[in-house]
Structures are given as structure tokens and as C-alpha cells.
C-alpha positions in Angstrom: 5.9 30.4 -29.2 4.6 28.0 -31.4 6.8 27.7 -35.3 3.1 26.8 -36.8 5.2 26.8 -40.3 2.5 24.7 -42.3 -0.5 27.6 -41.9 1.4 29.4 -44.7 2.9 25.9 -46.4 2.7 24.7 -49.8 3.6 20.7 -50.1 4.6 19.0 -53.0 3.5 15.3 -53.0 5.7 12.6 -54.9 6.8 9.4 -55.5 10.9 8.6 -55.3 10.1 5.6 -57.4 8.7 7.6 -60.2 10.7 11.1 -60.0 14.0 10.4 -61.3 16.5 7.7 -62.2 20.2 8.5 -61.5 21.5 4.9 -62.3 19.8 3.7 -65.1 17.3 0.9 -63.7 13.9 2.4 -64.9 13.8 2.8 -60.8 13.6 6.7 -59.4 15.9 6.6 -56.1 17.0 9.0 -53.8 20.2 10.5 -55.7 17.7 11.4 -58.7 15.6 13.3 -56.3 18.3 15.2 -54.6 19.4 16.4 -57.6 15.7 17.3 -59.1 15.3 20.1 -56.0 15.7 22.9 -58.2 12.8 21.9 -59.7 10.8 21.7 -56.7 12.7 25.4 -54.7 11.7 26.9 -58.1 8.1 25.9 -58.1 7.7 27.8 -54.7 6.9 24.7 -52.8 8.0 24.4 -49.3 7.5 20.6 -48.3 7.9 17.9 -49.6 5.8 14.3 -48.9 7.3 11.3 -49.8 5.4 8.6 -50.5 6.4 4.9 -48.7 10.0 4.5 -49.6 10.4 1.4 -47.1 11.5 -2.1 -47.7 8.6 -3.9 -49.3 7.1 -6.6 -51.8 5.5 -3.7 -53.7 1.8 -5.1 -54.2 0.3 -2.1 -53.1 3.4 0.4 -54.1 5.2 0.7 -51.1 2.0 0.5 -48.5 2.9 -2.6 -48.0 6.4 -2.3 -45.7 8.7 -4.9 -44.6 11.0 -2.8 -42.6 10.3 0.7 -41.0 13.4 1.9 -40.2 15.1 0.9 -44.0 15.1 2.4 -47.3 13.9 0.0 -50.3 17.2 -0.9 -51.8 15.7 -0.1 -55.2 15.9 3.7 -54.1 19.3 3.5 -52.5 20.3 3.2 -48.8 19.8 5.2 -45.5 22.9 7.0 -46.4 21.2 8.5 -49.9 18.2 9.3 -47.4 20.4 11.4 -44.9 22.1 13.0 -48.3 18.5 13.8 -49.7 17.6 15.6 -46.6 20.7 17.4 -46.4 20.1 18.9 -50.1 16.4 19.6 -49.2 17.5 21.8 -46.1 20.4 23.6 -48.8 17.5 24.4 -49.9 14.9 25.2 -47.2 13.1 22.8 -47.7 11.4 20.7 -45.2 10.4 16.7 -45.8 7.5 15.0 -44.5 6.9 11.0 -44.3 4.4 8.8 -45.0 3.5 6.9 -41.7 1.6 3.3 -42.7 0.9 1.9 -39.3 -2.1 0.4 -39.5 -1.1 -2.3 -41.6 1.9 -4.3 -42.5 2.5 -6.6 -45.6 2.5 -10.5 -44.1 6.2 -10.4 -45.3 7.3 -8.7 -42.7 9.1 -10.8 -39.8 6.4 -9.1 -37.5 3.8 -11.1 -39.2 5.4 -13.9 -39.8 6.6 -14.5 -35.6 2.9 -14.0 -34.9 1.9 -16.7 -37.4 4.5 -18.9 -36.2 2.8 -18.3 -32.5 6.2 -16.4 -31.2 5.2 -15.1 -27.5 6.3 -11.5 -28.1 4.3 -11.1 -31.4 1.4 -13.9 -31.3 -1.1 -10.0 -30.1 0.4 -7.7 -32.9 -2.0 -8.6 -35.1 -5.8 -9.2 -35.6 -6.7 -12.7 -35.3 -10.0 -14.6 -34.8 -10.6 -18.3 -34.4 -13.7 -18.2 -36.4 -14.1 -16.3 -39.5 -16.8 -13.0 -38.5 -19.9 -12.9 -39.5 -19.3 -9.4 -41.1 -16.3 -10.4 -43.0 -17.8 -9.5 -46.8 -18.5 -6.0 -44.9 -16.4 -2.6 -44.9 -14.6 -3.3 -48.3 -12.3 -0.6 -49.3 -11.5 -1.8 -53.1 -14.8 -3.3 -54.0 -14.4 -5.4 -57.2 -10.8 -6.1 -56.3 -11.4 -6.9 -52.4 -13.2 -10.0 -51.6 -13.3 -10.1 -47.7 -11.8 -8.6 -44.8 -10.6 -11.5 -43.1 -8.4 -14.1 -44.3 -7.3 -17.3 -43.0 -3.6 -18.3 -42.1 -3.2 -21.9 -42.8 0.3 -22.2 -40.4 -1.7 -20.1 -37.6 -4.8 -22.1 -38.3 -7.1 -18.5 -37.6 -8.1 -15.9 -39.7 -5.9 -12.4 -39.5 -8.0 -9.1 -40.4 -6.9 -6.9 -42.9 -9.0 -3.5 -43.5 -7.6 -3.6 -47.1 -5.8 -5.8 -49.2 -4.8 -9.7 -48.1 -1.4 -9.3 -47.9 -1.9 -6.7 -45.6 -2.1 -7.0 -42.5 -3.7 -4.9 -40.0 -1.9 -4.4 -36.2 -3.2 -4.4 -33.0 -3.1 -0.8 -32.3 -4.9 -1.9 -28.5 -1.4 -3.5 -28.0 0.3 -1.4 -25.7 3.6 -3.2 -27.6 2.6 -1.7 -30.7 2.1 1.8 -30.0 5.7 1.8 -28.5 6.7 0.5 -31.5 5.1 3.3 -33.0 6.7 5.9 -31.5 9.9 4.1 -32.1 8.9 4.7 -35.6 8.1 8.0 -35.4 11.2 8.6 -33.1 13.8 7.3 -35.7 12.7 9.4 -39.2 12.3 12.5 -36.9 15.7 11.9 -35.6 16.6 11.8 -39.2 15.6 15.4 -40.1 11.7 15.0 -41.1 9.3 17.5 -40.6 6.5 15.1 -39.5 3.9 12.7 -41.4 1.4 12.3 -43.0 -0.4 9.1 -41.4 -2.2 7.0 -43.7 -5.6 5.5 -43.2 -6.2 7.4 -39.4 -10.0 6.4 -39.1 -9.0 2.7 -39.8 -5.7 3.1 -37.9 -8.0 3.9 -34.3 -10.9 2.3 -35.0 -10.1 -1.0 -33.1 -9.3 0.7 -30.3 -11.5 0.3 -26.3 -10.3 0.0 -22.8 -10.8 -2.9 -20.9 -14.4 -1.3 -19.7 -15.0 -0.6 -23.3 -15.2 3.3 -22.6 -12.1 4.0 -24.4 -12.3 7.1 -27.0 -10.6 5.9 -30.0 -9.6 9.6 -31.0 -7.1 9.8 -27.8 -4.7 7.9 -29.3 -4.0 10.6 -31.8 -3.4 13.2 -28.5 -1.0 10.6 -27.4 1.0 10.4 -31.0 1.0 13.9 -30.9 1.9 14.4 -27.7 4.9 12.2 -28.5 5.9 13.9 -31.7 5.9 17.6 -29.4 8.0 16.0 -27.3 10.8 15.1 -29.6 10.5 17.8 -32.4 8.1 20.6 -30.9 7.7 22.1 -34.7 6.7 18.8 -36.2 3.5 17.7 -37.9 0.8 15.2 -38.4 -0.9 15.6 -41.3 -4.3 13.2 -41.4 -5.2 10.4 -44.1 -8.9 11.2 -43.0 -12.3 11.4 -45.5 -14.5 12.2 -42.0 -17.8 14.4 -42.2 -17.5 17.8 -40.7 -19.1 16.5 -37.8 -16.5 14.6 -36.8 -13.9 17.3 -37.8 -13.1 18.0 -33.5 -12.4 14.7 -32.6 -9.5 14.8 -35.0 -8.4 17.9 -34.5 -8.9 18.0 -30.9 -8.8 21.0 -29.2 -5.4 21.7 -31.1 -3.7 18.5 -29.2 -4.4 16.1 -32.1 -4.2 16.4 -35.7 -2.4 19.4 -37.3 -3.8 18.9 -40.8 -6.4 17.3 -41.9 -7.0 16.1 -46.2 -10.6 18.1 -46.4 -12.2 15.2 -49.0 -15.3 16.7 -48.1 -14.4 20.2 -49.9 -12.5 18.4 -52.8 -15.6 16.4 -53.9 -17.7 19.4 -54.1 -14.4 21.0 -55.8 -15.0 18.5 -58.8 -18.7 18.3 -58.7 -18.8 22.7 -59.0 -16.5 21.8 -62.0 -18.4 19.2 -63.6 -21.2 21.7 -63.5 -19.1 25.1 -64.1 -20.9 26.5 -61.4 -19.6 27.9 -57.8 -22.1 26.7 -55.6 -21.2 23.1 -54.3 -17.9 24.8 -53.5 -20.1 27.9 -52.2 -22.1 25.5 -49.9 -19.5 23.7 -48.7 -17.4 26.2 -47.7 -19.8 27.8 -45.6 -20.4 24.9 -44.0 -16.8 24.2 -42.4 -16.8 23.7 -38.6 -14.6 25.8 -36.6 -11.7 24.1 -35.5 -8.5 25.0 -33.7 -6.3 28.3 -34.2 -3.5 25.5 -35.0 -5.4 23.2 -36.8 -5.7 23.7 -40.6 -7.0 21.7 -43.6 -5.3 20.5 -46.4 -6.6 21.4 -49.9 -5.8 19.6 -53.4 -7.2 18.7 -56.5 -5.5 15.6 -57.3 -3.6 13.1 -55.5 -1.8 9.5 -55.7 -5.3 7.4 -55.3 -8.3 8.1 -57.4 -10.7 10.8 -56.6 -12.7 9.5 -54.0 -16.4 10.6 -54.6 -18.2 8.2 -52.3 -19.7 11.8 -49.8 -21.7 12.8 -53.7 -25.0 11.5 -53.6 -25.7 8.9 -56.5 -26.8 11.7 -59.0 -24.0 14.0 -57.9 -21.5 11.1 -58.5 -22.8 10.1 -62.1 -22.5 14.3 -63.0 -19.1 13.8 -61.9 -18.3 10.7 -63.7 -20.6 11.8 -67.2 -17.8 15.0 -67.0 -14.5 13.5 -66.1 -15.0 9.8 -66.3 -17.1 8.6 -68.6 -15.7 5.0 -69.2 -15.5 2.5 -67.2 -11.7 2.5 -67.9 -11.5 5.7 -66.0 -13.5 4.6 -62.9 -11.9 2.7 -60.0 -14.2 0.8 -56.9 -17.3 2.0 -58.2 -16.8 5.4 -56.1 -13.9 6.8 -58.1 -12.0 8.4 -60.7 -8.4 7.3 -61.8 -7.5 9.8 -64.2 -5.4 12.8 -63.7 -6.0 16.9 -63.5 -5.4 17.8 -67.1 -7.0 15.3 -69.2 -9.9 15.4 -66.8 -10.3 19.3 -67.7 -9.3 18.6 -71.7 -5.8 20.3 -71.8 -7.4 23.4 -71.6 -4.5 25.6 -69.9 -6.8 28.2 -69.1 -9.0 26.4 -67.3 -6.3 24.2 -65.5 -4.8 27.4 -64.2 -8.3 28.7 -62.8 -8.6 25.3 -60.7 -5.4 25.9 -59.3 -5.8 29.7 -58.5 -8.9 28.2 -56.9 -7.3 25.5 -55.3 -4.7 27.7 -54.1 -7.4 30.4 -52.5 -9.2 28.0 -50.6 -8.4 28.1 -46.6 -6.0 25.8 -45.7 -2.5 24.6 -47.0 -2.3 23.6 -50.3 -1.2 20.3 -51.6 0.3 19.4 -55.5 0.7 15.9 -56.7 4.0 15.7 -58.7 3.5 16.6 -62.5 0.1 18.0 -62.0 2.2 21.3 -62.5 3.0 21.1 -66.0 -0.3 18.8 -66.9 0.5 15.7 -67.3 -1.5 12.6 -68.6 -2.2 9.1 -66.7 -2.2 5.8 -68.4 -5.3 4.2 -68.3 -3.5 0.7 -69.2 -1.7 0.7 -65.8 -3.7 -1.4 -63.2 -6.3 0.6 -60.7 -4.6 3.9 -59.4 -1.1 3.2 -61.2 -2.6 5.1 -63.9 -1.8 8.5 -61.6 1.4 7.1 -61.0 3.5 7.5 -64.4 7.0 9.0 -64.1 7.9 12.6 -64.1 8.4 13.9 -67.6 11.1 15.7 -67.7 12.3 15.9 -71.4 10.5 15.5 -74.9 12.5 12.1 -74.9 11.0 8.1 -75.2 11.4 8.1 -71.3 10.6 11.7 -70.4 13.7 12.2 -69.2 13.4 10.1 -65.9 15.8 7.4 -66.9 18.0 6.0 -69.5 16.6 2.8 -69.1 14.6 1.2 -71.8 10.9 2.1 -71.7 9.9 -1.4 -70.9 12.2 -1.4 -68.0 10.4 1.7 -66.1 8.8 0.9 -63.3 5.7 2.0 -64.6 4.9 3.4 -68.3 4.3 7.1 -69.5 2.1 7.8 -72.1 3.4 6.5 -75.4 1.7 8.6 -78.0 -1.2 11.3 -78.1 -1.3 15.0 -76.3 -0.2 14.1 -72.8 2.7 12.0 -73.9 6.9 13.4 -73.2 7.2 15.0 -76.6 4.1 17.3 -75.6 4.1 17.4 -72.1 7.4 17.9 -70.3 9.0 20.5 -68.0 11.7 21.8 -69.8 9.9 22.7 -72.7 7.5 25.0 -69.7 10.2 26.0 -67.7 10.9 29.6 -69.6 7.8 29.8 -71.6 5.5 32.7 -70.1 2.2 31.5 -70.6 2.9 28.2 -69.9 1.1 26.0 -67.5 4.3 25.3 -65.2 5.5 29.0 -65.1 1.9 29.8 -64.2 1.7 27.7 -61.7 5.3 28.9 -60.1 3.4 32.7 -60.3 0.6 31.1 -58.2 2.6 29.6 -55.5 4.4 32.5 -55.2 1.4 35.0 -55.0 -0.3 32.5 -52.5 2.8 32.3 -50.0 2.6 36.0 -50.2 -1.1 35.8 -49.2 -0.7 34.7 -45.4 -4.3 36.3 -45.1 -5.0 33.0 -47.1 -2.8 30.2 -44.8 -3.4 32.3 -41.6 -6.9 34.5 -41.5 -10.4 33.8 -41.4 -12.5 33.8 -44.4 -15.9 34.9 -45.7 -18.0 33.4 -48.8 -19.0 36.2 -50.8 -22.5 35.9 -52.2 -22.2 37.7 -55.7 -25.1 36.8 -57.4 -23.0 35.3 -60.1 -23.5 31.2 -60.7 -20.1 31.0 -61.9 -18.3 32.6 -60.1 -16.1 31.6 -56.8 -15.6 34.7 -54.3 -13.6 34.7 -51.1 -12.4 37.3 -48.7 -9.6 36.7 -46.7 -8.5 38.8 -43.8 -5.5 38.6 -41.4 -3.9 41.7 -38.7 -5.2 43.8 -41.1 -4.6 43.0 -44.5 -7.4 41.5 -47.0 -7.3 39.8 -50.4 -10.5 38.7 -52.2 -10.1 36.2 -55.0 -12.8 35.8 -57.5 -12.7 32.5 -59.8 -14.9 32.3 -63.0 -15.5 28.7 -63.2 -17.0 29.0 -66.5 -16.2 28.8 -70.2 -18.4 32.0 -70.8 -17.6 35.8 -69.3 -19.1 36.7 -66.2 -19.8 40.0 -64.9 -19.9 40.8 -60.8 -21.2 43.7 -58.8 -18.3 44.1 -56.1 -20.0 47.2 -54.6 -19.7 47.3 -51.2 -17.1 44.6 -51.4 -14.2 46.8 -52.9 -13.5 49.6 -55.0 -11.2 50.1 -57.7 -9.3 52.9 -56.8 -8.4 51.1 -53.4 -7.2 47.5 -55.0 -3.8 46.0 -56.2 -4.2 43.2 -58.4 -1.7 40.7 -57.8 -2.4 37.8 -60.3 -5.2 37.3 -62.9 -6.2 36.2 -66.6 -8.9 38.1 -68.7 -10.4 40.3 -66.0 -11.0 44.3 -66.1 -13.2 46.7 -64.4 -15.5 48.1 -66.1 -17.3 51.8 -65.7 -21.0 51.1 -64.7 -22.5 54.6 -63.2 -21.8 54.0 -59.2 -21.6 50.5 -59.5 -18.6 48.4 -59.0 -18.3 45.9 -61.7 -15.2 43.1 -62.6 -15.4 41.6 -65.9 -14.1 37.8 -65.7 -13.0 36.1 -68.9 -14.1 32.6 -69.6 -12.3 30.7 -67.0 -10.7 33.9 -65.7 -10.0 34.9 -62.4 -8.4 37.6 -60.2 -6.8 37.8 -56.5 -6.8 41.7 -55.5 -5.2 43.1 -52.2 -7.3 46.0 -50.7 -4.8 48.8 -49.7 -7.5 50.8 -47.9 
């Protein structure tokens, strides 16, 4: 029998560089993580997903890898790695890794044989004679990115790269390459990882034919997947992909390809029913999700390590978006974006930052936090493009937030200095036994959720409640149901739940400002501004 362990998941995303510091170089490394788990076990997450920890220049922090099969010295060695991932599993914990295959930084010696015209690398890499015609076309970081093809002076042709210059895109039609690949793969799993989360997968196949030029690009993710089974049957790939629902089977195949998928869709609407404090772009949305695969499963979140990506809004949808959570120019990032993170976006208002991730949480599919979104912390606008996001953990009121006992101006990047979101103000200790707070609320949540496999496992039904505001979903799973009702906001809302429960035949299992109220034969939940309330129906 399948072990499908991430239907009922909850991931924590982070970045080693920026957790924690054991040694005092305004670096985070491995050691610092491992012994920051508690922190993570308490929260109730179950996974972990490391950013790129691998040998690298650091232009594009860490997509950019030198050396797959290393650790960046700056974090500590392959040693610290295997010690990591023996503390995680203490802990039950599992780990997954960021695979970044369809590029490599033109340090690495791959690039540099093929430049140099070496026999056994001269294919690993896109190269033209001529520059394309199209080659100001398919920007990724418009108003940073200039072109898509660049030329080699020692190779005398121009390489691609889908996104930044010194990053070079492979060959993925080399048969070389994909062996390499699974090499890749092969090593970390041997290592103890639970799978990856592949970065960039549209980009990653989309240079892919046969020699007839009927090749489906989408097989090659049967054929990764295929692999992984092979060598850990329980493993995962988790998909980098902002695709319309159209195009949702080809990635998840018929259960043979992707296991999760990043549901960008959904998470634009997500911001755009915030922006308007109303439920139905979520509403919509929702209802409009293909069915996919028993085994296949999306992944939900509300922030992440890039900006918000807002390019599936229309341009009036987009500007709501930006007029509510963006306003400057400062906060926006390749005119599609947002680079700012969860709680300054939503004011500090703890309230409402706890009903976007009860929401978040109730939404079908695995849930997935961005480190330090859990006790609300800032971004730094004054970091370059999505650095901002970045900042390291705050762990303590002190000048570094606890992360390090370097010097502030030796961090790797810099926390807020001054104003609400800033150590002093924003830290976990100071949440970690405060009832109320953000952080412990947050740890209530998780907990609820992973209680709630009608939510990871069941199938799920929009309720239509005749109440703008408010967010309802029924979940049911071998017989149990949960319905979750989000008031999105900053006024009350009333809803008529006749016919959809009744009071005497509901356990309420997590909420803020809600009640029923006594309305002759009607059934009627009072939600407070921003309120919301998950109930289980016992029968």
C-alpha cells in the first residue's frame, strides 16, 4: 500500500542561510538548524523544505549551484547535513530538497568544459551560433533581465538562459543529463530526504522533442518519478509550477507524475478575495479546480521565498491587489509582483493574520509556511528584489534577533532595524507562551488541521451561503465532516447554516468571535470581524 504521508502534511519552508547561526559569522548553517527543531516539532509541522544549500557564487541565493552533491561550506559540510537529518528524524520529522536542474551558474566546471568545447560536455548546455530572433522574449525578471540569450566570448556562441545570465540553462534533451539527474536525485535520497521540490518544472521540460518532434514534454516528469519510486517508494516531488488548470493533468499525470503541485492559481485569488474582503475570488476559484489523481494533491500557502506572483489577475485585478498590499513601487517587483511579507501586507492585525491562516490551512491540499510568517514578521524593503522576504529568523528581542552573535552588518542579510516588525517587537520567544499570541495560534491551527484528515484526504464542497464575506467549506472523509467558515471581513457577518448543520450536532474545534445565535427554526453563526470557526459534525 501506498505511505501517501504528504495528503495530511504540513511543510515548513526555510532558508539554512537565514535560520540560525551557531558559529558567529552572520551565516545560518546546518548546526544552528539542528538545534532550532524544537521550534519547528512544536509548531506541528511535519516537513521541512530547504532551500539550495549547495556550493554556489550566491547571485541568485543559492539557485545558482556549483556542485550538486556538496554542501556550501558557509553552512557547514556533508557531515553537518547527515547530523541535521539525523535530529530531524529524533524528531519525526521528514526533509525535503530543493531540486534546481534546469539551470546551472556558468561557474560550475559543467559549464565551463562545454565553453572550453570538452567532447563529453560541449551538449549540456543550450548553445546557438547565431543570437535568436526571440531572444528579448519570455523574460522572467523584466526590469532586471535583459535577454535570454547571452554570448560566450571563449565559445564564440550564445548559451540560453531562461533567467538570469549567469545561469545557465541544461540540455534536458541530453540523454547525459537526465542521468545526471537521477544521479542527483539518487545521492540526497540516499541521504535520508523525503523528496524535492523541483524548481522551475515548466521551464525545466519545455525544450524537450524526439527526433520526430512528437515528443510530450510532460513524460519526462513520469520518468523522474518513475526513478524516485524506484529508489525510495514513499518519496515526493513537489512542483515549482504556476500552470492554468487546464493543464493541471499533464503534470499530475494520471498519478505517475507530480505528487504536489504549488496551486498559484488559488493563491492569487487568495490575495485578490483579501484585497477586497470578500469570499468570492476564492469562492470561484475553488469551484473551478480540475479533478486530478486520488495521489495527487496541491500545495497551498500564503507567502513564500519569491514575491507574490500575480501575473494570472487581470490588469484591474492586479492594481486592487497592489492599491491594498503594495502600493509603492518599493514594494512591487517585475511589474507582476509583490515583495513584501504576510503581516505587514495585512497591517499587524493579529486577528486578521490568524483568519488567513485558518483559511489557508482549510483549503484542500497540504499546507505550506514560509519561515517566520508564524510569529509575523516584517521584510526589508532596502534589500535588493525578493531579499526583502528573506531576513533572518528573529528569535530574541536582541540587535540580531537572536540568529547570530555576529555584528549586524556582518549578517548575511539585515532584519528590520527599527519600527513594529523589528526583533524587539517581533520575535518568538516573546510568542512562545503567550495565549493569544500569533505563534501559539498558529501552533493551535496546525494542530487542529493535522487532526482534520477530512481536510488533507476528502473531497470538498463550496458552500454557497449567501454571505459576501464569508468563506465556507465542507470537508468529508470515511465518514467524518468538518465545515470551516472564514469571515474575511473587518465587520460581523451573520450566516444561515440551515440545512448545512445544526447546533446540537457540532463540536467546535477552533474559532475567534463566533456564537450561534437563536433565530426561530433557523440556523444562524454569528462571525466576528475577521472571525472564523471549524466545527466537526458528530451526527
Amino acid at each position: 500500500m501506498l505511505n501517501l504521508w504528504y495528503k495530511n502534511a504540513v511543510l515548513y519552508c526555510l532558508d539554512v542561510d537565514s535560520f540560525r547561526d551557531s558559529d558567529g559569522d552572520g551565516v545560518g548553517d546546518f548546526r544552528g538548524l539542528a538545534d532550532s527543531l524544537d521550534h519547528i516539532e512544536a509548531l506541528g509541522a511535519t516537513c521541512i523544505w530547504l532551500l539550495p544549500f549547495y556550493p554556489s557564487p550566491n547571485r541568485d541565493n543559492g539557485y545558482d549551484i556549483t556542485d550538486y552533491y556538496n554542501v556550501d561550506p558557509r553552512y557547514g559540510t556533508l557531515g553537518d547535513f547527515v547530523e541535521f537529518m539525523q535530529a530531524a528524524q529524533d524528531r519525526g520529522l521528514r526533509v525535503i530538497v530543493d531540486l534546481v536542474v534546469n539551470h546551472t551558474s556558468i561557474d560550475h566546471p559543467w559549464f565551463q568544459a562545454s565553453r572550453a568545447g570538452d567532447p563529453k560536455y560541449k551538449d549540456w548546455y543550450v548553445w546557438s551560433k547565431d543570437k535568436p530572433a526571440d531572444a528579448e522574449s519570455g523574460i522572467v525578471f523584466p526590469g532586471v533581465q535583459k535577454t535570454t540569450w547571452t554570448r560566450d566570448a571563449k565559445r564564440g556562441e550564445y548559451y540560453f538562459h531562461r533567467f538570469y545570465k549567469h545561469q545557465a540553462d541544461l540540455n534536458i534533451d541530453n540523454p547525459a543529463v537526465r542521468e545526471e539527474i537521477e544521479r542527483i536525485m539518487g545521492f540526497w535520497l540516499a541521504l535520508g530526504v523525503s523528496g524535492f521540490r523541483i524548481d522551475a518544472v515548466p521551464f525545466l521540460i519545455e525544450g524537450l522533442t524526439e527526433a520526430d518532434g512528437s515528443r510530450d514534454p510532460h513524460r519526462y516528469l513520469s520518468e523522474m518519478r518513475q526513478f524516485l519510486a524506484w529508489r525510495k517508494a514513499e518519496a515526493i516531488l513537489l512542483a515549482e509550477a504556476n500552470i492554468p488548470m487546464d493543464e493541471a493533468d499533464d503534470y499530475f499525470g494520471s498519478g505517475d507524475r507530480m505528487n504536489l503541485i504549488f496551486n498559484f492559481p488559488l493563491n492569487q485569488r487568495l490575495f485578490l478575495s483579501l484585497a477586497r474582503r470578500e469570499a468570492e475570488p476564492v469562492k470561484s476559484m475553488l469551484k473551478s479546480l480540475p479533478d486530478i489523481a486520488h495521489v495527487g494533491q496541491w500545495a497551498t500557502f500564503l507567502r513564500n521565498h519569491d514575491e507574490i506572483d500575480l501575473g494570472r489577475l487581470n490588469d484591474e485585478e492586479r492594481q486592487e491587489v497592489f492599491a491594498a498590499f503594495g502600493p509603492e513601487k518599493s514594494m512591487q517587483l517585475y511589474d507582476r509582483g509583490i515583495r513584501r511579507r504576510l503581516a505587514p501586507m495585512l497591517g499587524g492585525d493579529r486577528n486578521r493574520l490568524a483568519n488567513a491562516f485558518a483559511l489557508m490551512l482549510a483549503l484542500p491540499g497540504t499546507p505550506v509556511i514560509w519561515s517566520g510568517d508564524e510569529i509575523g514578521m516584517g521584510d526589508n524593503l532596502e534589500l535588493k528584489e525578493r531579499d526583502a522576504v528573506r531576513t533572518p529568523m528573529q528569535w530574541t528581542a536582541g540587535e540580531s534577533g537572536g540568529f547570530s552573535s555576529a555584528a549586524r552588518t556582518d549578517l548575511v542579510r539585515l532584519p528590520p532595524a527599527n519600527g513594529p516588525y523589528a526583533p524587539l517587537h517581533v520575535n518568538a520567544e516573546s510568542q512562545r507562551m503567550v495565549d493569544g499570541a500569533l505563534l501559539t495560534t498558529v501552533e493551535h491551527l496546525i494542530r487542529i488541521r493535522r487532526a482534520c484528515r477530512e481536510i488533507g484526504w476528502g473531497d470538498y464542497e463550496v458552500l454557497d451561503l449567501e454571505a459576501p464575506s464569508v468563506v465556507g467549506l465542507r470537508c468529508r472523509w470515511r465518514g467524518g465532516e468538518v465545515v470551516t467558515l472564514h469571515n474575511l471581513s473587518e465587520h460581523p457577518a451573520t450566516v444561515d447554516l440551515t440545512g448545512v448543520v445544526e447546533p446540537d450536532k457540532v463540536r467546535h474545534l477552533i474559532g475567534q468571535e463566533t456564537d450561534f445565535a437563536e433565530d426561530g427554526a433557523r440556523c444562524v453563526m454569528r462571525l466576528g470581524a475577521y472571525g472564523f470557526d471549524w466545527m466537526r459534525v458528530t451526527g
